[in-house]
Each structure stands twice: as C-alpha cells, then as structure tokens.
C-alpha positions in Angstrom: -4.3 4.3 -9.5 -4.9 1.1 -11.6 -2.0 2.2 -13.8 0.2 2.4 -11.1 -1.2 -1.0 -9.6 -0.7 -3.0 -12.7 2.8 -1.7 -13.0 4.5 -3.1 -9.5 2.1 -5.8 -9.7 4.3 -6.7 -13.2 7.2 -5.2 -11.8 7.0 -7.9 -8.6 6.3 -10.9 -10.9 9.2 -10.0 -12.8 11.7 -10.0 -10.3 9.4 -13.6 -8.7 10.9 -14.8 -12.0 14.1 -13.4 -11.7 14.4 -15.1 -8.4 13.0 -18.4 -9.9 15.2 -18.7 -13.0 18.1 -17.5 -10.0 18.9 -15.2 -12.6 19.6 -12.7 -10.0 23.7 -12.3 -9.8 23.7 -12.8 -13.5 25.4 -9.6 -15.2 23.4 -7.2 -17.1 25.1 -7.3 -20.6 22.7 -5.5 -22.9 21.8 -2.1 -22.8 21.3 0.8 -25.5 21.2 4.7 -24.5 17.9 6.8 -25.2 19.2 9.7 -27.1 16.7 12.1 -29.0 17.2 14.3 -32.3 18.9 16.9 -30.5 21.5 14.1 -29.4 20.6 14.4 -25.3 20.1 11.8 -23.4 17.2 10.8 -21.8 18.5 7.5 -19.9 19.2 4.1 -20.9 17.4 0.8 -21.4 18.2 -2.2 -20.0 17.4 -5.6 -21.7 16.7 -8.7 -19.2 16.5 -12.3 -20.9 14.6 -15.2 -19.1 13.3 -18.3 -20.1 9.9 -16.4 -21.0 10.9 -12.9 -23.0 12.8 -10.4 -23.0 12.1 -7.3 -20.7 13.0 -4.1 -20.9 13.9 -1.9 -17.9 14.4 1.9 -18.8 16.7 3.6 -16.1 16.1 7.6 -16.8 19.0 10.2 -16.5 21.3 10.7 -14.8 20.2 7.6 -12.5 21.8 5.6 -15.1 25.1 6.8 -15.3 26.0 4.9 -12.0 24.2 1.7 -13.2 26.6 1.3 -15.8 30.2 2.8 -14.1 30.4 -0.9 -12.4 29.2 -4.4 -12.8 24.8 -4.2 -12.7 23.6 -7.4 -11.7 20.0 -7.7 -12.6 18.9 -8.0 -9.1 20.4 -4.7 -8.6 18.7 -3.2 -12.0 15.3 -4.6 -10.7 15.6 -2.9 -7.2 17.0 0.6 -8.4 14.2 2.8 -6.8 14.2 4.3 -10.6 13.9 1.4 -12.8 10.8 1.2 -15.1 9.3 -1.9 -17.0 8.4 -1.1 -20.1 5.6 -3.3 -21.8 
C-alpha cells in the first residue's frame, strides 16, 4: 500500500511539472521498444525531458501500439490509464 502510494504520489508531481514547464502539448519524440531474448515485445518506454531529468514512462503491450499509431502528446502519455513511471 505504501508502494502504491509513493507511486501516484510521483506520478502526480510529475505531471504538476509537466503542467508547470507547459510541457503538456509538447510531442513525445523519444521512445524505444522493450523486446526480450526471444524477440517479443513487452511494451515500450517513453522518455519525457523537463528542465529537471529525464523520466521514463513504460506503456506495456499492446496498450502501446495505439500510443504510437498517431501524434502522443505527453499530457496524453501521462494520463493513459496504463502508463507507469519508472524510477
């Protein structure tokens, strides 16, 4: 439960910065696949840039797949009911 906590607590200051920076309708332009030895696909990984760090969002399969058939803004990457922050 204190896992889970931390995690939107992190996840809600990210997107507090997001909507600081007004980084929000920025395009999401870096992203790399998560593909094991077996070559399957696991979902994809989304790198965010603010003034900060760098974040990374992981988007698991096949959730993904319609993240990236169109234009992801990284207000709509932050608010996919899927999206993870990794630390």
């Amino acid at each position: 439960m204190v896992i889970l906590a931390k995690y939107i607590d992190t996840m809600q200051q990210l997107i507090q910065l997001v909507e600081k920076e007004k980084l929000g309708s920025q395009l999401v332009t870096q992203h790399t696949l998560i593909i094991d030895d077996k070559q399957i696909i696991h979902g994809a990984l989304f790198f965010v840039k603010t003034t900060r760090k760098t974040f990374k969002i992981m988007v698991p399969t096949p959730f993904y797949e319609t993240l990236l058939s169109g234009k992801l803004t990284i207000q709509q990457l932050l608010k996919h009911p899927e999206a993870m922050l990794l630390s």
